[in-house]
MIGULO-422942 format. One record per atom (N, C-alpha, C): x, y, z; residue in three letters. Coordinates in steps of 0.02 Angstrom, whole numbers, padded with zeros to 5 digits, always signed. Layout:
<pts>
XYZala/...
</pts>
This chain:
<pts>
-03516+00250-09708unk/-03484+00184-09705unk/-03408+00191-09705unk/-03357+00140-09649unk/-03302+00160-09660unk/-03293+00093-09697unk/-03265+00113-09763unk/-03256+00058-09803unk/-03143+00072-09821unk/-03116+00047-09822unk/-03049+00064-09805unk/-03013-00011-09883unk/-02978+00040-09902unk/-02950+00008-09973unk/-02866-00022-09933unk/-02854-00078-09931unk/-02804-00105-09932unk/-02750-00119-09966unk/-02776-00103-10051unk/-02725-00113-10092unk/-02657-00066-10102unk/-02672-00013-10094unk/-02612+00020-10070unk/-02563+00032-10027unk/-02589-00034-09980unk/-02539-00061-09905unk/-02538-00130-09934unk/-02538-00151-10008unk/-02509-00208-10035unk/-02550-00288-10008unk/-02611-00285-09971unk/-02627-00318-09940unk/-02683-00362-09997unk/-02733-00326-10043unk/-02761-00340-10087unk/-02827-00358-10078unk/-02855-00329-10016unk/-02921-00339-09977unk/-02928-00275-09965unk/-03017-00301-09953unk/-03036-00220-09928unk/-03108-00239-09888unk/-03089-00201-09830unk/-03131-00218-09789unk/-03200-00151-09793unk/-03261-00173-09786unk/-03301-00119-09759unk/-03326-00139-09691unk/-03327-00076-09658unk/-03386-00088-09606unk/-03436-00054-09604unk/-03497-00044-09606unk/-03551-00006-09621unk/-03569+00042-09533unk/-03499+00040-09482unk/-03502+00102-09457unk/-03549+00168-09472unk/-03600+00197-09429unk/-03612+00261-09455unk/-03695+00266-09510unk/-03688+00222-09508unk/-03754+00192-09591unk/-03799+00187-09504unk/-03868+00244-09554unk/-03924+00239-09510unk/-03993+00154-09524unk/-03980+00128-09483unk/-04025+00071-09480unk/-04121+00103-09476unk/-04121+00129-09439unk/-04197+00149-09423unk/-04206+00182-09364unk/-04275+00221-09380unk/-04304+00268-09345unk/-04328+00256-09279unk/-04324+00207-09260unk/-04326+00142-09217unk/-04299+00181-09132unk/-04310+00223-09109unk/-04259+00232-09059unk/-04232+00190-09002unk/-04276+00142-08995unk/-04259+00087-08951unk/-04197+00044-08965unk/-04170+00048-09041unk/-04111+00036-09042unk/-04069+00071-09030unk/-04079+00116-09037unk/-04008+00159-08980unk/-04022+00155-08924unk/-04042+00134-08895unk/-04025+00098-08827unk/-03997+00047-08802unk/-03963+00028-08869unk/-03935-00054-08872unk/-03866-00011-08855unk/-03838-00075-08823unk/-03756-00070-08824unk/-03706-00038-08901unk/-03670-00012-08889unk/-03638+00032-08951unk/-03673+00056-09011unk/-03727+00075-08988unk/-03770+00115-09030unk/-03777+00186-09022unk/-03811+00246-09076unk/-03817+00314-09045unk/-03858+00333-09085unk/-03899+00373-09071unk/-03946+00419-09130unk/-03926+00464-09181unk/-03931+00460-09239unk/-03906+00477-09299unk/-03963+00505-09347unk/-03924+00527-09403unk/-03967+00555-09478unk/-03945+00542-09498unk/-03906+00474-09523unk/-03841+00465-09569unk/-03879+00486-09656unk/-03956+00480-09654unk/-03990+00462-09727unk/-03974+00556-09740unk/-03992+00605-09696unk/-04003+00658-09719unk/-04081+00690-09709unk/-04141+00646-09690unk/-04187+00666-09710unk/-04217+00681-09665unk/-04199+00687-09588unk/-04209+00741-09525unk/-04286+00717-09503unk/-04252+00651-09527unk/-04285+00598-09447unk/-04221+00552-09433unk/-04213+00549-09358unk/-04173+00523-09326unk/-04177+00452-09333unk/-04108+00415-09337unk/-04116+00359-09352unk/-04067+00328-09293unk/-04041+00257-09298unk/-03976+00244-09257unk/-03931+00204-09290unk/-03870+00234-09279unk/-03821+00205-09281unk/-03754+00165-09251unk/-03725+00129-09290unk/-03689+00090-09223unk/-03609+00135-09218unk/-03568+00138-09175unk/-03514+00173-09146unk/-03439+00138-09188unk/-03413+00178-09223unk/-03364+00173-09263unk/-03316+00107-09249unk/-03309+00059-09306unk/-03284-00011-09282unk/-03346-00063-09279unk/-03403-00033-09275unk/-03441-00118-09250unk/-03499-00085-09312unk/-03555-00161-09333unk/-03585-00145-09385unk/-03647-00189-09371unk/-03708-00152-09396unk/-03760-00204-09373unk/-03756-00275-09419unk/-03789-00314-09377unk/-03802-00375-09402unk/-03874-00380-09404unk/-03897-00463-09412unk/-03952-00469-09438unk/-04031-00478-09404unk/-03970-00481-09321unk/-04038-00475-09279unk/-04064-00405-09242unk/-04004-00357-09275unk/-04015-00280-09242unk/-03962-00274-09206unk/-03924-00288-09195unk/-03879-00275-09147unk/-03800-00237-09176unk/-03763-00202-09123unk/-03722-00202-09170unk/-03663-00232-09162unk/-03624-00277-09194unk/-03588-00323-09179unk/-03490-00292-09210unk/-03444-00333-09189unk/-03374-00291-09203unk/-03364-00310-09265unk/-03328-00240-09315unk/-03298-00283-09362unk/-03239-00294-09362unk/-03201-00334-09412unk/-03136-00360-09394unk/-03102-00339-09438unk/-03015-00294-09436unk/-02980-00258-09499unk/-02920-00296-09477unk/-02889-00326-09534unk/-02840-00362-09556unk/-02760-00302-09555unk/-02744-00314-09509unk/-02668-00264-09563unk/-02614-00303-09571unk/-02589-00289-09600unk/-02518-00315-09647unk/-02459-00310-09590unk/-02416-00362-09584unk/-02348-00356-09579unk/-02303-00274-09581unk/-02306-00261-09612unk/-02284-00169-09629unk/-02313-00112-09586unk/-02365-00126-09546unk/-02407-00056-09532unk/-02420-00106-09459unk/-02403-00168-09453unk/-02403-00211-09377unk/-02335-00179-09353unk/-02283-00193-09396unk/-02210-00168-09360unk/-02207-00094-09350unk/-02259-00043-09370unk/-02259+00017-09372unk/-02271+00018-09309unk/-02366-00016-09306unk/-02389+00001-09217unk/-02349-00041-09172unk/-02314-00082-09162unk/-02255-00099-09115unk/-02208-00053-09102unk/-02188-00007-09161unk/-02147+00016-09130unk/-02182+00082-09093unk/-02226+00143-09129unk/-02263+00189-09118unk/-02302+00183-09047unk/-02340+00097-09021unk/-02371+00114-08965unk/-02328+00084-08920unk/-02256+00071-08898unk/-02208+00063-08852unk/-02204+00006-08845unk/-02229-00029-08881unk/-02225-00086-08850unk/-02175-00136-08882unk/-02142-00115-08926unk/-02083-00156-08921unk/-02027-00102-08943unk/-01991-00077-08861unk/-01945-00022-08870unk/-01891-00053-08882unk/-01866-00125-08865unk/-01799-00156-08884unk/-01793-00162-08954unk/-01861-00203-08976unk/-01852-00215-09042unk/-01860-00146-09100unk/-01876-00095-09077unk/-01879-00061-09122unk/-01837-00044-09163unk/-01767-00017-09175unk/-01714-00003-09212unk/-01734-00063-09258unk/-01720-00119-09239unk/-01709-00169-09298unk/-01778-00180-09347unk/-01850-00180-09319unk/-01897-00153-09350unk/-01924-00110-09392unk/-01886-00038-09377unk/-01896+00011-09417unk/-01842-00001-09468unk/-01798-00050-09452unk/-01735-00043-09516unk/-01785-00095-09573unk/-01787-00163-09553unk/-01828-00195-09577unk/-01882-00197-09605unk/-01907-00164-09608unk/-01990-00141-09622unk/-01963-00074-09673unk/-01917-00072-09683unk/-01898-00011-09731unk/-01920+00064-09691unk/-01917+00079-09629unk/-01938+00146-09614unk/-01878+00193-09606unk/-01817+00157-09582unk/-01750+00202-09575unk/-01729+00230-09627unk/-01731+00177-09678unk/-01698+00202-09768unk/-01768+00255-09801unk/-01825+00267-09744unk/-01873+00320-09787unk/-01854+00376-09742unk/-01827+00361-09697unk/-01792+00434-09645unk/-01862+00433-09591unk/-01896+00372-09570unk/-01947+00401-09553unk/-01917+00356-09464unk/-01968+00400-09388unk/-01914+00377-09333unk/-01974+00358-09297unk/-01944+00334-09240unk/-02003+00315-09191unk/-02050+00357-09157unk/-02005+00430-09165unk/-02062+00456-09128unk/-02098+00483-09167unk/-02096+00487-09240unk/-02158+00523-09290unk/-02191+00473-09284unk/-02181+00402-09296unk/-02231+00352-09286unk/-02276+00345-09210unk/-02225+00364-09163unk/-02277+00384-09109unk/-02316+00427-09092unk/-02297+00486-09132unk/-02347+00552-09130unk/-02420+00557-09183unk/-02419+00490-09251unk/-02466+00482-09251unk/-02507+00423-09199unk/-02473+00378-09189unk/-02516+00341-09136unk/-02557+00400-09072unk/-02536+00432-09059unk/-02566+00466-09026unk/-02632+00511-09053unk/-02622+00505-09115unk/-02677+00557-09132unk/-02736+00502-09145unk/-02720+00447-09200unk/-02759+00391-09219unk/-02778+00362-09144unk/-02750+00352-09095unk/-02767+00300-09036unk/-02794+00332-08972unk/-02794+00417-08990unk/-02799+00445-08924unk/-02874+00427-08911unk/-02881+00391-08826unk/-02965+00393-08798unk/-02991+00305-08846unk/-02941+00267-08862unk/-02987+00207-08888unk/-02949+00155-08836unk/-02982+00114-08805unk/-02986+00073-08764unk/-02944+00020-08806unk/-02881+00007-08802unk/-02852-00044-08878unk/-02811-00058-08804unk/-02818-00091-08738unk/-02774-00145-08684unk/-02763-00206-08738unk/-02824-00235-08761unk/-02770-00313-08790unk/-02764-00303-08862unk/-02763-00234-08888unk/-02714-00225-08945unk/-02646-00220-08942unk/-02661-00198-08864unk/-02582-00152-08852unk/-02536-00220-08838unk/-02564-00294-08798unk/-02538-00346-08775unk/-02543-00379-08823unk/-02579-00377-08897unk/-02567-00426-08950unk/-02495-00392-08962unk/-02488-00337-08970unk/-02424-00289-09005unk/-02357-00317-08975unk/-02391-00322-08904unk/-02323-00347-08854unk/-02308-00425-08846unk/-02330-00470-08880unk/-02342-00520-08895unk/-02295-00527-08942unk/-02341-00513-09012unk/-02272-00495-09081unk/-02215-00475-09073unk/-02195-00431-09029unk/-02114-00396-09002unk/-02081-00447-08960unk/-02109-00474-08941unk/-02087-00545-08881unk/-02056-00583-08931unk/-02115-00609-08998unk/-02082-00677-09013unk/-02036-00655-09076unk/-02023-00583-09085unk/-01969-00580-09129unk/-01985-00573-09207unk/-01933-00579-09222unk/-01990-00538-09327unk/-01998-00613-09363unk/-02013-00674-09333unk/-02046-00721-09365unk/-02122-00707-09383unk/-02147-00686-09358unk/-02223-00695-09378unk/-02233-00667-09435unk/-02281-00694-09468unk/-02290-00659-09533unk/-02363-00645-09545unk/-02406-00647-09609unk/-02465-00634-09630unk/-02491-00566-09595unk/-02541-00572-09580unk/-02584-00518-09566unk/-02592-00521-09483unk/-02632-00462-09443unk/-02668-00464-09372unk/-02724-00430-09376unk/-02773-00468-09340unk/-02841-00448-09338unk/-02864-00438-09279unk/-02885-00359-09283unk/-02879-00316-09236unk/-02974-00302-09261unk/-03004-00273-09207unk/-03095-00279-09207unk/-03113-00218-09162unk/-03165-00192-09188unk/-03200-00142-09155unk/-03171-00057-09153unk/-03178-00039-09112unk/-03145+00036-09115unk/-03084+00014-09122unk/-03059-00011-09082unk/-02971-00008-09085unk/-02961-00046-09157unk/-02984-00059-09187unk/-02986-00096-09251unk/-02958-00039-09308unk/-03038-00003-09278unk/-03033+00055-09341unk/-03002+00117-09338unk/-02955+00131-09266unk/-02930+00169-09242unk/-02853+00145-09288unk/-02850+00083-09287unk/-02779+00048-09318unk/-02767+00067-09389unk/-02821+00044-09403unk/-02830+00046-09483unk/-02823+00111-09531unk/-02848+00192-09443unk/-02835+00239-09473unk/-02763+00268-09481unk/-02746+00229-09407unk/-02666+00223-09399unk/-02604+00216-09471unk/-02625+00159-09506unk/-02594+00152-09567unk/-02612+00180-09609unk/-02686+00209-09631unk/-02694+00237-09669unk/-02649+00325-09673unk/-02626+00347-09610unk/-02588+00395-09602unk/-02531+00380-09611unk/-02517+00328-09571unk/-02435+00297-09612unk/-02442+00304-09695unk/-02466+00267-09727unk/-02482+00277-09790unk/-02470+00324-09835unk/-02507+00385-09811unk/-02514+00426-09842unk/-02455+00466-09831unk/-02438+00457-09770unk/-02378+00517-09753unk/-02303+00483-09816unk/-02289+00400-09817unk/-02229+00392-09838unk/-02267+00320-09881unk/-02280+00346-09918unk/-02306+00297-09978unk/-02285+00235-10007unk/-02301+00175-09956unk/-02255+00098-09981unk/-02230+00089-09951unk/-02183+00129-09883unk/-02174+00095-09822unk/-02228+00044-09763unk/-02281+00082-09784unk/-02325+00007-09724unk/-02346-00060-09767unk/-02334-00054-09825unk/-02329-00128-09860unk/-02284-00163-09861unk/-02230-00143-09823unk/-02169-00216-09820unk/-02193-00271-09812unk/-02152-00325-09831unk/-02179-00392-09813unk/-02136-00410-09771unk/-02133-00483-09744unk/-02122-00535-09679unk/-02032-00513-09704unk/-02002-00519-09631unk/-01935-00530-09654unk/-01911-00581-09692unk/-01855-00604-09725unk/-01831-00653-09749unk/-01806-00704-09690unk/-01788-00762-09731unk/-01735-00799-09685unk/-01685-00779-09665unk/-01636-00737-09708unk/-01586-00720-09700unk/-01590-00647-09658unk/-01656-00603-09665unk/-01648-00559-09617unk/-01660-00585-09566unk/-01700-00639-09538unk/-01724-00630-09481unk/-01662-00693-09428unk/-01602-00723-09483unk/-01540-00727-09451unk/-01495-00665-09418unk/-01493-00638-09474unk/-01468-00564-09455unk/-01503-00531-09398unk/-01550-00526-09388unk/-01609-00499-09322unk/-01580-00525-09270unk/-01579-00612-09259unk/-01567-00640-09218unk/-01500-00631-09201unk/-01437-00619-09222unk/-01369-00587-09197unk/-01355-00532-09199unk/-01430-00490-09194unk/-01416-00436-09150unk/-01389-00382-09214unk/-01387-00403-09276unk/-01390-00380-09339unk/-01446-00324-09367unk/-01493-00333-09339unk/-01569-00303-09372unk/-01559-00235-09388unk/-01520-00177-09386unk/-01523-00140-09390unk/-01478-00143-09444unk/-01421-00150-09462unk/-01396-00155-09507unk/-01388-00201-09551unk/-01459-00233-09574unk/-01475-00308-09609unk/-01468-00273-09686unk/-01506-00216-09690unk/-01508-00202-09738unk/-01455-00168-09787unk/-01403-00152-09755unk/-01352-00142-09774unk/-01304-00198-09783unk/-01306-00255-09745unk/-01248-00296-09762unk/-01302-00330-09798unk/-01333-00343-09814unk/-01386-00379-09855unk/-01359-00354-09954unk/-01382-00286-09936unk/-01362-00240-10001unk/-01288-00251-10023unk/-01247-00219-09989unk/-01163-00249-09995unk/-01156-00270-10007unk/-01179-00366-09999unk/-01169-00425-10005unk/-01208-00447-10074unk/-01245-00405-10079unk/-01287-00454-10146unk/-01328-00514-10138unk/-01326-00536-10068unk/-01337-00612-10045unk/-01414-00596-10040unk/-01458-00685-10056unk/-01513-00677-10068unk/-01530-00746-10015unk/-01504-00779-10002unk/-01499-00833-09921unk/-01462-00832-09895unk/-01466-00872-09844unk/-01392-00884-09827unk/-01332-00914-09835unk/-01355-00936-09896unk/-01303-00986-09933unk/-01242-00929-09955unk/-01284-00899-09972unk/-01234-00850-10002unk/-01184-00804-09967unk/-01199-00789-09909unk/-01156-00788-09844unk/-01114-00839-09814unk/-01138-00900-09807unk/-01097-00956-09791unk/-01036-00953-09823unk/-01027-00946-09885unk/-00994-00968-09947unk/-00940-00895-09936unk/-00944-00848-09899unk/-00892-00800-09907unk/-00826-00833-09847unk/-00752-00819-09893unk/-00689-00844-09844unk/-00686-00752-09814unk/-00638-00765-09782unk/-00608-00677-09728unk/-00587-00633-09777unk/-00563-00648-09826unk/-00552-00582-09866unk/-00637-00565-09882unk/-00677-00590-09908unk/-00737-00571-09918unk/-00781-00554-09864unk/-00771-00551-09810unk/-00797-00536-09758unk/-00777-00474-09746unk/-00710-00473-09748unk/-00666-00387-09739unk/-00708-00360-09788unk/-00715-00373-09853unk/-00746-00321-09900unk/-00807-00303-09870unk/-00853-00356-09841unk/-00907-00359-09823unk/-00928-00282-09785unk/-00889-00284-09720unk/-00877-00246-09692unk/-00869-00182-09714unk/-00833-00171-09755unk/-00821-00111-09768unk/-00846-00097-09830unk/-00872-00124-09865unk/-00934-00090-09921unk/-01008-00090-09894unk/-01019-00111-09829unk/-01098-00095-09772unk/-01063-00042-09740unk/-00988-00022-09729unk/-00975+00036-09691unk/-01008+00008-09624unk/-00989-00051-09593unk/-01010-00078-09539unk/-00956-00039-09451unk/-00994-00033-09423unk/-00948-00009-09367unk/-00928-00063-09333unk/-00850-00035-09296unk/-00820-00119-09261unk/-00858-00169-09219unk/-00899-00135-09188unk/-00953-00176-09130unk/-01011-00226-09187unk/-01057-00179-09218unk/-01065-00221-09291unk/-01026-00268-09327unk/-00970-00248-09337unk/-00921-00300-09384unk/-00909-00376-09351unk/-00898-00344-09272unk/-00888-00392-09227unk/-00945-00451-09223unk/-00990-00427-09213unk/-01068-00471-09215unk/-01072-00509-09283unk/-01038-00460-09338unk/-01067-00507-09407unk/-01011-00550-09423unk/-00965-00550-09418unk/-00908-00614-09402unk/-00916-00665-09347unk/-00962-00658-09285unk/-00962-00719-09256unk/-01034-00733-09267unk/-01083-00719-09295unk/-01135-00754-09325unk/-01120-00777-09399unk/-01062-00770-09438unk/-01062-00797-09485unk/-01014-00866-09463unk/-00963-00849-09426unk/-00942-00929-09399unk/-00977-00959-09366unk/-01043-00934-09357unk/-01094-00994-09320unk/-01118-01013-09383unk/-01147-00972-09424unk/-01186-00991-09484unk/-01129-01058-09525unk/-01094-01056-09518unk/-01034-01108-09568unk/-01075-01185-09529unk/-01062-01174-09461unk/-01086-01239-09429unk/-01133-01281-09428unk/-01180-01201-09443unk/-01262-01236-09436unk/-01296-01242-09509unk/-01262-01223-09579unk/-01275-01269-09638unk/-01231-01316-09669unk/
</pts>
C-alpha cells in the first residue's frame, strides 16, 4: 500500500492508496484496465493488482486516487518540470529554496528521476496554469493516478533531501506585491531588512528610510530602482 504521511510537508493529511494490495486470485481481473498479476499476500498464488496511483473500488475495478500537495512542493514542480522558467527565480526565493541554497536544476534532476516514463501532459498544463496566474493561488493541487503518485514521490524527495522547505505556505500580501514589481527574488530580503509585516508598514517609510532600506537588503541599483517605484505606487494605492 502506498500510504504517504503529509505531516512533514506541514499539510496535516495523509493520504493512502491501496496501490499494489492483492485483491484476488481472480485472473480475469487483470485483464481489467490498470490492473497486473501479483503476490502482494506472499502466499504463491497469484493474485491482481492495480498499477501504482489507482486503487480498487467496490465494483472491482481499479479506479484513480487523488494526492493533495501543498503550496511548497507545487512551487517546487513548477519550477523542476519547466514550466514556469520566468517565474522561477522569484519562486524558489519565495518558497524558501534560495535561502536553503537549493537551485533549479537539483529540483529538476529530481523531477526527472520521480517523473521519468509517467504520462503527467495535464499535470504538466495544471503546473503551467499556476505559473501563468502568478503566486496568488494558494491551498493545495490535486493531482490523480500515476502522475499523482509520481508527484507525491517527487516531494517526498524534496523532503527528505532539505527538510521544511516543501512546506512553505501561500505568499503573503506583501510578498506577492513585491512579486508583482518584479521584486520576487529579493522579497525576502527587503522583507527581512524592513521588519515590515504588510504593507502598511512600507507605505509609512519617507526616502531616508528607503535609502536605509536599500542598503541593509544590500539591494542592487536595478533592484533599488524597481523598489522605489513600486513603493511610490504603493503610497497611491492605500
Amino acid at each position: 500500500m502506498l500510504c504517504v504521511s503529509l505531516v512533514l510537508l506541514q499539510i496535516w493529511l495523509v493520504h493512502c492508496c491501496n496501490s499494489g494490495v492483492e485483491l484476488s486470485s481472480n485472473n480475469l481481473l487483470c485483464k481489467k484496465r490498470l490492473a497486473y498479476p501479483c503476490d502482494a499476500n506472499n502466499d504463491e498464488v497469484e493474485g491482481c493488482c492495480c498499477e501504482n496511483g489507482y486503487q480498487w473500488n467496490a465494483t472491482g475495478y481499479c479506479e484513480e486516487c487523488s494526492f493533495s500537495i501543498n503550496w511548497g512542493c507545487t512551487a517546487a514542480m513548477v519550477v523542476a518540470s519547466g514550466a514556469g522558467i520566468a517565474a522561477a527565480p522569484a519562486l524558489l526565493a519565495l518558497a524558501g529554496f534560495t535561502s536553503a541554497g537549493i537551485s533549479a536544476g537539483s529540483l529538476a534532476a529530481l523531477w526527472q528521476a520521480n517523473m521519468a516514463g509517467i504520462a503527467s501532459g495535464s499535470l504538466f498544463s495544471t503546473l503551467q496554469s499556476i505559473s501563468m496566474a502568478g503566486l496568488g493561488w494558494g491551498g493545495t493541487v490535486s493531482v490523480g493516478g500515476s502522475a499523482g503518485a509520481a508527484a507525491m514521490g517527487f516531494c517526498k524527495a524534496v523532503e527528505s533531501l532539505w527538510p521544511g522547505v516543501a512546506g512553505a505556505t501561500p505568499p503573503s500580501e506583501l510578498e506577492m506585491f513585491l512579486d508583482r514589481h518584479w521584486l520576487g527574488e529579493v522579497s525576502r530580503a527587503i522583507i527581512d531588512a524592513s521588519g515590515a509585516s504588510c504593507l502598511e508598514d512600507l507605505q509609512h517609510l519617507d526616502a531616508e528610510g528607503v535609502n536605509q532600506l536599500v542598503r541593509d537588503a544590500k539591494l542592487k541599483p536595478v533592484m533599488a530602482s524597481k523598489l522605489r517605484k513600486a513603493l511610490k505606487k504603493l503610497k497611491t494605492e492605500l
